[in-house]
N, C-alpha and C positions, 0 to 999 in steps of 0.2 A: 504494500500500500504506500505511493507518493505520499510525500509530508501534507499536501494541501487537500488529500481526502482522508478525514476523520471519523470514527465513530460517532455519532451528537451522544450516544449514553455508556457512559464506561460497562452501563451493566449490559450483558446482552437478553434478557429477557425481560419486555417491555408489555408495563399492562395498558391497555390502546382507551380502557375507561379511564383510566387518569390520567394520560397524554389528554382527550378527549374535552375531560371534566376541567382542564389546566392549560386548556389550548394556548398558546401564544402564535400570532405568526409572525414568519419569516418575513422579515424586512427585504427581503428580494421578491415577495409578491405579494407585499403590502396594496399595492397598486391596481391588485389582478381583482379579477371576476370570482376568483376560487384564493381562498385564503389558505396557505400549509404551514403545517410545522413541520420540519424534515426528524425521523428520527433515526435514519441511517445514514450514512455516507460511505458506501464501498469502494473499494477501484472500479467494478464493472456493473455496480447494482447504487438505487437510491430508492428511499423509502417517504413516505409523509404520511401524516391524515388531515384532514380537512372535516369541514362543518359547513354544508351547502345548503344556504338557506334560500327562496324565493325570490324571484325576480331577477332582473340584469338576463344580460346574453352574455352566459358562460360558455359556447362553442369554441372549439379551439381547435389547435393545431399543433404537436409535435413533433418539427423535423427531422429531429436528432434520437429520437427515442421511442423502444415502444413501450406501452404501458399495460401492467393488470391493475385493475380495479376493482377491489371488494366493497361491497357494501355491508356497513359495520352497523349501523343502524337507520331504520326509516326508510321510507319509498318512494321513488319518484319512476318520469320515465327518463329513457337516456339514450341518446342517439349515436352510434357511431355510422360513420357512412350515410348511407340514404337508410338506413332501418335504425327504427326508436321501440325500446321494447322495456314493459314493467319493470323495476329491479324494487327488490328488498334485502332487507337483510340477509347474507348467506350466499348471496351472487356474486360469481368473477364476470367482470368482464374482460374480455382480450382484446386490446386496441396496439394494430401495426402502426409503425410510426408513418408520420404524414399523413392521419387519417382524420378526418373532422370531427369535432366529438365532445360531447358534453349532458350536464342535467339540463332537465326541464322539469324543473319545482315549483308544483301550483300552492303549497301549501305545507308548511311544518320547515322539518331539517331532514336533511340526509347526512350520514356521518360516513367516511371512506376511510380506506387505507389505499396508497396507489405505490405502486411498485414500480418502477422505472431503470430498463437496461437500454444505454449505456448509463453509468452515474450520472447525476445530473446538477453541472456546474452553474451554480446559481449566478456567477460573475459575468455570463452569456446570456441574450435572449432565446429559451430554449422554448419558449412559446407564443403560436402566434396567436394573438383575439382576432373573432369574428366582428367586433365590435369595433376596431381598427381596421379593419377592410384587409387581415392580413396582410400588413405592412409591416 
């Protein structure tokens, strides 16, 4: 492991209700539609969860990365590609990278875990918004 990719938790068994219940996010997507807090950092793998609540165009675009997405709490629907399909809790989703893709939340929260290979260097734009017309 490079110097500049670190663990975020010395421990390696992480309980995702008290990440969750303690969310803070990451000042690298302060900005974004989806708020994370990273809780790994690998050489070849990165981790977060989020807390996606209502409203905004969260669609996106990762060029660099593909992602899994579980659903850790709560129900929305969620689109990758041209197909949108239920999720709740206990759902992977599998998103190739460069694929369109996000929640559509009428209502509540949705909570995630998302898994991201290659690591995912916050110091880069590693995501595009639909909202930004993917620029």
């Amino acid at each position: 492991m490079n110097s500049s990719v670190q663990p975020m938790s010395a421990d390696p068994f992480i309980r995702l209700d008290d990440v969750l219940r303690n969310l803070r996010t990451d000042p690298a997507t302060a900005q974004d539609p989806i708020k994370r807090t990273f809780v790994f950092d690998g050489l070849h793998v990165s981790a977060n969860v989020a807390v996606l609540e209502p409203g905004g165009n969260a669609l996106h675009i990762q060029p660099f990365h593909d992602e899994l997405v579980v659903i850790v709490d709560g129900e929305c629907d969620f689109r990758v590609g041209e197909r949108t399909a239920r999720v709740r809790a206990g759902d992977l989703i599998c998103i190739p990278r460069g694929t369109l893709h996000g929640p559509v939340i009428e209502h509540g929260t949705v909570s995630t875990l998302s898994v991201f290979a290659p690591s995912f260097d916050r110091g880069r734009k590693n995501i595009l918004w639909a909202r930004d017309g993917f620029a």
